[in-house]
Residue, then its C-alpha position, 0 to 999 in steps of 0.5 A: x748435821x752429824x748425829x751420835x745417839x747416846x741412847x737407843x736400843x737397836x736389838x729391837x730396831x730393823x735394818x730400815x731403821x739403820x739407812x734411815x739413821x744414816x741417811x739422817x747423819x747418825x754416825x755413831x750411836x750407844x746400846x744400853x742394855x735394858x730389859x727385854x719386855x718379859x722377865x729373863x729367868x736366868x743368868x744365860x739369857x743375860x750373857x747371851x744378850x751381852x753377847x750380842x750387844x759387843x758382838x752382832x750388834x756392833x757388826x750390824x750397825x757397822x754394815x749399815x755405816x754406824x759406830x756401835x758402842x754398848x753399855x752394859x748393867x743388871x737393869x733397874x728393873x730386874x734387879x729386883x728378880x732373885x733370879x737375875x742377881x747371878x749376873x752382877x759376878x758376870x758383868x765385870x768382863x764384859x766391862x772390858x769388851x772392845x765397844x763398852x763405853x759406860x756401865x749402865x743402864x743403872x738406877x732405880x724402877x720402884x726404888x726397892x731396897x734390892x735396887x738400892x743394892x744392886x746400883x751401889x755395887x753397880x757404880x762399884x763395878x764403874x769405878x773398879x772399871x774407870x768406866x763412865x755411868x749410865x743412870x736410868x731414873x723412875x718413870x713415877x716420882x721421878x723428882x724423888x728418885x733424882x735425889x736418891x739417885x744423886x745421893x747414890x752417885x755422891x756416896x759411891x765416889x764415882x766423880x759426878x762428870x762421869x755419870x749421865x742422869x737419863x730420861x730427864x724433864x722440866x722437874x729435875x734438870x736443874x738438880x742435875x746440872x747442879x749436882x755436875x752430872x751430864x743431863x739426858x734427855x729423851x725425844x719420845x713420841x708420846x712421853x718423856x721430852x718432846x723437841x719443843x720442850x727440848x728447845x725450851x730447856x736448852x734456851x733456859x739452861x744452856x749447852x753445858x752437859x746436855x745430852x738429847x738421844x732417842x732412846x727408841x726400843x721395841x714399844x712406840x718410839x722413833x729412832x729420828x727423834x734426835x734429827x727432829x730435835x736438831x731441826x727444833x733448835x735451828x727453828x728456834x734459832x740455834x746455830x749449827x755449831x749449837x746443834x753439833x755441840x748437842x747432838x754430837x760433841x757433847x755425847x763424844x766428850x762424855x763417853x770419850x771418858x770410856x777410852x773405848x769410843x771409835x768414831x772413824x768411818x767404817x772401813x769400806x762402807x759405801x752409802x747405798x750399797x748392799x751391806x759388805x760381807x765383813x767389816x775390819x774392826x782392827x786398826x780402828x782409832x779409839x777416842x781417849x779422853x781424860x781419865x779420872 
């Protein structure tokens, strides 16, 4: 089973997590960046962040045999923090660093009217950049926040193939699927989508624009979460090539729109060694697809 997760936030995960992963088919995986766990209070805590999603990170991964790629954003959030707004003149570099796949992640939190601002000048920022979205929905009124945020993604003229609606569920799948946006999905211990309910939803909806990741961050969450709902579906009967449509081509062809995702191996790693000393990232083949 070969596995690329779409959503998972490595800074907070050990390099455990990276051999267990690999071990578990994980070739590939996207950072978003998202908020810490305590507020940032200024604009260098940011860069230095960004920083090391296009740089350390991307080198971690690699040593362990991973492709890492970033998304980067003003997350929803912070976006209402006076004091983080400098960085949305900032982002738009990094919008141009080797290994950025997406814009994100954006969307809202509280759905403020500061939220409403600085996700039309982030999707803005996208389609200045020909750069896919990566949209985080409201933990409450989830229902009402999909709406506004497709509202969002209507008005900003960024074409609906190009942005994934994230942290999905039963309430408000069929709403983005309709809307031509990607669905996302995340496989969570305690929250969010369980793989069961994941089997469910693909038997009722299809494979068409599904996208199932981790998301697993520094709280309560599993990195392995995309093998177990791997293995849900071939338990409930999918096929193999249900499963490497899902877990794998479906993420490749979304941020494939990036022109920026490399997924050859890693030069020089070898399974179960110790990790090399460098890793070459030059002469990498980079994945193209269509540009809108």
């Amino acid at each position: 089973m070969r596995i690329f997760d779409p959503h998972i936030h490595m800074t907070s995960r050990t390099t455990n997590d990276y051999e267990a992963m690999y071990a578990a088919g994980v070739r590939a995986l996207v950072e978003p960046a998202f908020w810490l766990g305590q507020p940032r209070t200024n604009v260098g805590s940011f860069l230095d962040y960004f920083d090391s999603l296009v740089g350390w990170e991307r080198f971690r991964a690699a040593q362990f045999g991973i492709r890492h790629h970033a998304t980067i954003a003003l997350n929803p959030k912070e976006a209402n923090d006076p004091r983080c707004r400098e960085v949305l003149s900032e982002i738009p570099r990094y919008l141009l660093k080797d290994g950025v796949v997406a814009v994100g992640e954006v969307g809202y939190d509280s759905m403020t009217p500061e939220e409403d601002e600085v996700f039309a000048q982030q999707m803005q920022m996208a389609l200045d950049a020909e750069l896919p979205v990566l949209v985080h929905t409201p933990h409450r009124d989830k229902l009402a926040g999909t709406r506004r945020t497709l509202d969002v993604v209507r008005e900003s003229g960024v074409p609906a193939e190009m942005v994934l609606v994230d942290h999905l569920n039963e309430t408000n799948v069929e709403l983005v699927l309709e809307s031509g946006a990607w669905a996302g999905f995340s496989i969570y211990p305690d929250t969010k989508m369980d793989p069961d309910r994941m089997v469910s939803i693909l038997s009722e909806y299809g494979l068409d624009r599904m996208i199932v990741n981790s998301a697993a961050d520094w709280g309560r969450s599993d990195p392995l979460k995309t093998l177990a709902a791997g293995k849900a579906m071939l338990a409930a009967g999918f096929s193999e090539d249900d499963v490497d449509r899902v877990l794998w081509r479906n993420p490749v062809e979304f941020y494939a729109q990036s022109n920026n995702l490399i997924l050859d191996p890693v030069p020089g790693f070898q399974p179960g060694e110790p990790p090399a000393a460098g890793v070459e990232f030059e002469g990498s083949s980079v994945l193209r697809g269509p540009r809108k």
